[in-house]
C-alpha positions as a Markdown table, in Angstrom:
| # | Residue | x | y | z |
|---|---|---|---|---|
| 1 | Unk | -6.8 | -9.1 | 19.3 |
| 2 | Unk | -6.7 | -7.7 | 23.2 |
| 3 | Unk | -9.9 | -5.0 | 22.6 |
| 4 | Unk | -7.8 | -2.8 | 24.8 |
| 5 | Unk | -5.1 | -2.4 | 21.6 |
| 6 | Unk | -8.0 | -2.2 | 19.0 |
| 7 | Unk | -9.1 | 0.6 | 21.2 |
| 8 | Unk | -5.4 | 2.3 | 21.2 |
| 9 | Unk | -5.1 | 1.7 | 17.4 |
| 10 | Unk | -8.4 | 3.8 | 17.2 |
| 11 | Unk | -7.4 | 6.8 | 19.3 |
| 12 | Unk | -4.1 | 7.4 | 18.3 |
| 13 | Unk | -4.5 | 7.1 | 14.5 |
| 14 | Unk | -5.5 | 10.9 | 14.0 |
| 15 | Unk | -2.4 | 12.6 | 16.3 |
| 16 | Unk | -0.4 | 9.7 | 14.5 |
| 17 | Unk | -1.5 | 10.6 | 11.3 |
| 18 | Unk | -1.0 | 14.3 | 12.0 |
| 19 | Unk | 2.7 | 13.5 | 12.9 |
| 20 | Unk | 3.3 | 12.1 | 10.1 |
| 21 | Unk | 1.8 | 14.7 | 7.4 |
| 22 | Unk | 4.4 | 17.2 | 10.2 |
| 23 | Unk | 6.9 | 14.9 | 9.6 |
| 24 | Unk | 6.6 | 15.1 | 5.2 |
| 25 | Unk | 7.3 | 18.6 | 5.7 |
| 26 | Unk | 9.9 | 19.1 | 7.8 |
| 27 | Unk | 12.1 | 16.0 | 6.8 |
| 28 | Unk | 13.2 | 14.1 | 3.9 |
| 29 | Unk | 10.3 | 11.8 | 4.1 |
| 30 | Unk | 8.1 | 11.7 | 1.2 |
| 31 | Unk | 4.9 | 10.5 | 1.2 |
| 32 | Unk | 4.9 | 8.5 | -1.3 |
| 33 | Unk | 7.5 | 6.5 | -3.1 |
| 34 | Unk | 7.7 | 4.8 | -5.9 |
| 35 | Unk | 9.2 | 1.4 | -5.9 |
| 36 | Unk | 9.2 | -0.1 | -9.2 |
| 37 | Unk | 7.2 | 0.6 | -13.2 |
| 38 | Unk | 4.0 | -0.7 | -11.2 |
| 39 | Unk | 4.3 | -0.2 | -7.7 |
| 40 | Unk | 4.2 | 3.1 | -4.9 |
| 41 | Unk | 4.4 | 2.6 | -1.5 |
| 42 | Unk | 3.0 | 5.4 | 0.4 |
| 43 | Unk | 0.8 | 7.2 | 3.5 |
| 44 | Unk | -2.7 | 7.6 | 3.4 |
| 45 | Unk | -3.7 | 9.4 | 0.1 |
| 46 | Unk | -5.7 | 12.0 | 0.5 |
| 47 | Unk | -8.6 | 12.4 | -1.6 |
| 48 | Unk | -7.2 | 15.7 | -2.8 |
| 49 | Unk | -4.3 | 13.3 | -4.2 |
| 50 | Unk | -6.1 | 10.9 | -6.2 |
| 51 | Unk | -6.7 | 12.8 | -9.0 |
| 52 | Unk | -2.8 | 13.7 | -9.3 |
| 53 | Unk | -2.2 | 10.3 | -8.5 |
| 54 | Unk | -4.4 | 8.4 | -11.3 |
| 55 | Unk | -2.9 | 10.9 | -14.1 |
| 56 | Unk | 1.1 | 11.7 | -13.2 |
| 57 | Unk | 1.5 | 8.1 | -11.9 |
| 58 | Unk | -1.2 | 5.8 | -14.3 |
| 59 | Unk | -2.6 | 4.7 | -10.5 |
| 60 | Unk | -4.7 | 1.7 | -11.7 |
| 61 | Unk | -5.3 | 0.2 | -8.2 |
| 62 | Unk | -5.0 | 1.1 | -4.8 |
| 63 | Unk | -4.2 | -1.5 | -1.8 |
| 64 | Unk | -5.5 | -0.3 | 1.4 |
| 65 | Unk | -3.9 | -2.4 | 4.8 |
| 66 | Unk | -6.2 | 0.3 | 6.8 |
| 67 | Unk | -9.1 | -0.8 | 8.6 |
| 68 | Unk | -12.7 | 1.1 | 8.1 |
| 69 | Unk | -12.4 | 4.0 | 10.3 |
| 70 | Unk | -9.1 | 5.0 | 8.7 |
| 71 | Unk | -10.7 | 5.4 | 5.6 |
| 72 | Unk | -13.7 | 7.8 | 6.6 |
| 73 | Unk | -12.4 | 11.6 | 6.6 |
| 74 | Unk | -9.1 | 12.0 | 4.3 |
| 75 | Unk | -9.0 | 9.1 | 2.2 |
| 76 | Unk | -11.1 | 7.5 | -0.6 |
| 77 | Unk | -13.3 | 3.6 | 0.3 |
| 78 | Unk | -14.1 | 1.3 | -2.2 |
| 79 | Unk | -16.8 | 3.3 | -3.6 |
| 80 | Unk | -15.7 | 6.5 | -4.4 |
| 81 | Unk | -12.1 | 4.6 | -5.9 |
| 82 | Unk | -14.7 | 2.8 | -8.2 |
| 83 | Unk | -16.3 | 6.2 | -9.2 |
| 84 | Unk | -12.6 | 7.1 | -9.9 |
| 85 | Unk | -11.7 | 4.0 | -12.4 |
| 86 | Unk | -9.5 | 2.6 | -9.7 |
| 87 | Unk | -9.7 | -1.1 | -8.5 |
| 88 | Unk | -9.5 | -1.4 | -5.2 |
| 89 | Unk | -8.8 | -4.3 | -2.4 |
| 90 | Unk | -8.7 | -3.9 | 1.7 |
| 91 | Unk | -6.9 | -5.7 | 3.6 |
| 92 | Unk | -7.5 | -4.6 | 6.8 |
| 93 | Unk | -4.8 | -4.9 | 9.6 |
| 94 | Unk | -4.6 | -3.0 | 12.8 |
| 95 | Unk | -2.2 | -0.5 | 13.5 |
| 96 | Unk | 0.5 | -0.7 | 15.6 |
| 97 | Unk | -0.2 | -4.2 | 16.9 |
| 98 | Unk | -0.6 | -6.3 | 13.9 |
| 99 | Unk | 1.1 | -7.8 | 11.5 |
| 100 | Unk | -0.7 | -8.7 | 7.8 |
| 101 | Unk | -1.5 | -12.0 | 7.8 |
| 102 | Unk | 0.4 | -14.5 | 4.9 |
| 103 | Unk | -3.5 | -14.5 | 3.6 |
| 104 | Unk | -3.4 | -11.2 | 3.2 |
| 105 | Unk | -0.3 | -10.9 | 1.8 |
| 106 | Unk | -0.4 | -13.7 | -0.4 |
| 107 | Unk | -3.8 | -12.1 | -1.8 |
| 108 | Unk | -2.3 | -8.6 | -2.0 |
| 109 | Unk | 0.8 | -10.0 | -4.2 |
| 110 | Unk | -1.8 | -11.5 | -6.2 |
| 111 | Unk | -3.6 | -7.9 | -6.8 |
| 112 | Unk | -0.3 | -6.9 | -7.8 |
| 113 | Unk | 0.2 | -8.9 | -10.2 |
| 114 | Unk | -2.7 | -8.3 | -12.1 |
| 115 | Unk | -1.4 | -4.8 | -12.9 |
| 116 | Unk | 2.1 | -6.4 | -14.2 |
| 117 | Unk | 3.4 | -6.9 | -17.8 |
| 118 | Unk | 2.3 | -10.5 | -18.5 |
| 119 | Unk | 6.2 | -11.0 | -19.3 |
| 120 | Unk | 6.7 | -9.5 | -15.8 |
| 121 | Unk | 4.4 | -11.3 | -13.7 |
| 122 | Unk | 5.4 | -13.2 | -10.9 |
| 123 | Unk | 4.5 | -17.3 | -12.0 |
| 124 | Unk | 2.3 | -19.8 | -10.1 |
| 125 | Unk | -0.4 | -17.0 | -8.9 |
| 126 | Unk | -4.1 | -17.2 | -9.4 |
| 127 | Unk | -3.7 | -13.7 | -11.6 |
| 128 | Unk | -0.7 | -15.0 | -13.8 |
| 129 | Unk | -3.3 | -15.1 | -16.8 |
| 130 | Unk | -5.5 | -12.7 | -16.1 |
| 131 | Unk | -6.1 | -10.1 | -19.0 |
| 132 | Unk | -3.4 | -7.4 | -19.3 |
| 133 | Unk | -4.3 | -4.1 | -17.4 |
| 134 | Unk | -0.5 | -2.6 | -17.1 |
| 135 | Unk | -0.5 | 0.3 | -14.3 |
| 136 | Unk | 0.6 | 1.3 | -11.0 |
| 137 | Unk | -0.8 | -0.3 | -7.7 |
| 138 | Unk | -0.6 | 2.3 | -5.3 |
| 139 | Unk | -0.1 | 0.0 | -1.8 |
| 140 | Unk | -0.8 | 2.1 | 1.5 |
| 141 | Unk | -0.9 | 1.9 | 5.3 |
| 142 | Unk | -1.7 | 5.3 | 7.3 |
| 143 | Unk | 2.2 | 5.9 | 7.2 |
| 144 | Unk | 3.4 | 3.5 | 4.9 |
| 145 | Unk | 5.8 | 1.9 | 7.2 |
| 146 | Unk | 5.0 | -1.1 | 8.1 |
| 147 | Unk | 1.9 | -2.6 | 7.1 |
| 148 | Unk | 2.0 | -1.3 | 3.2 |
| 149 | Unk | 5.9 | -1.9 | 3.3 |
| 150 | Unk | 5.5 | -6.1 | 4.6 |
| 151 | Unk | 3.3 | -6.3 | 1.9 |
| 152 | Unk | 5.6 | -4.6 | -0.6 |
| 153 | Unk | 8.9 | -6.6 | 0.7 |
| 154 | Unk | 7.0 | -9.7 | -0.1 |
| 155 | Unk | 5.9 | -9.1 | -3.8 |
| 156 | Unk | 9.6 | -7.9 | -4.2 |
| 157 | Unk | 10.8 | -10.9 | -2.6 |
| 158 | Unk | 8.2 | -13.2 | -5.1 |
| 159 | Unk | 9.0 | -10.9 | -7.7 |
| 160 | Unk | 12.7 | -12.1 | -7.8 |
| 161 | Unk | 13.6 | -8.4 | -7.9 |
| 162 | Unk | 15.7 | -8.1 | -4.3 |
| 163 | Unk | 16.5 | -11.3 | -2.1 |
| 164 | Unk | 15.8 | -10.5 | 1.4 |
| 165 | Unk | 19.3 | -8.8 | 2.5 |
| 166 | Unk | 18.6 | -6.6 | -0.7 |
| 167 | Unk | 15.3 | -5.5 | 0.4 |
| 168 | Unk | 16.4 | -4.9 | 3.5 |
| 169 | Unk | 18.9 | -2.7 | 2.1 |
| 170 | Unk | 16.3 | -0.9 | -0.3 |
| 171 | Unk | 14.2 | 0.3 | 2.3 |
| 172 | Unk | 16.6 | 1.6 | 4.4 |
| 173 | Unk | 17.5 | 4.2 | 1.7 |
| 174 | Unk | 14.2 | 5.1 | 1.2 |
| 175 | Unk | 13.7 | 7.0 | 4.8 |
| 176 | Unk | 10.8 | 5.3 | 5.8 |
């Protein structure tokens, strides 16, 4: 990646960030959605969240697409998710410029499944036998748009849950 977008990513993530806490309160964008028994798509969550998030919700896990430095001020890193009883994985992808990578994603889906019903988990992954630990995976970008949201369309997908037209459909109603 062109250091000169890395460097962009980096200097607009807090007035992007700001715009989009603006934009939870004065639209119908919420900040957090959840998609399925065992899966929210959301924004950053804020450490003041967590709590809320781990008993209303049963938030067992936490994806993070978000590099290092978007994890420092307002939200929670591995560490202090682990304090909390929450598994956590990073995939880190730039903002704005990047895509997840299909080794990211494939590993993300993966996570997922971990936190499925063993009757409800998606066949042929590395996780499909791992012990039960039903929950919610709580999968988030900085606005969950876009990065958080490819990786949710694909365990949807893998899931058998929507074909593609059908997802595409699905998120359109949710006012991302």
């Amino acid at each position: 990646m062109a250091m000169g977008a890395n460097m962009f990513a980096r200097v607009s993530f807090y007035p992007t960030l700001f715009y989009n806490v603006l934009m939870e309160k004065i639209t119908r964008r919420n900040w957090y959605d959840r998609i399925d028994d065992n899966v929210i798509l959301g924004a950053l969550p804020f450490r003041s969240q967590a709590n809320e998030l781990i008993q209303k919700e049963n938030m067992k896990a936490v994806i993070s697409m978000n590099e290092d430095y978007e994890l420092t001020v307002f939200s929670n890193n591995l560490t202090k998710w682990q304090l909390m009883g929450v598994e956590f994985l990073q995939l880190a992808t730039t903002d704005i410029f990047e895509s997840p990578c299909q080794e990211k994603l494939h590993k993300g889906v993966e996570f997922i499944n971990k936190f499925l019903p063993r009757d409800n988990r998606i066949k042929g992954l590395s996780t499909t036998d791992s012990p039960e630990n039903v929950g919610t995976v709580y999968v988030h970008c900085k606005a969950g748009r876009t990065r958080s949201a490819t990786l949710v369309g694909c365990y949807l997908i893998l899931s058998k849950t929507f074909g593609f037209i059908n997802y595409c459909y699905y998120f359109r109603g949710l006012n991302l």
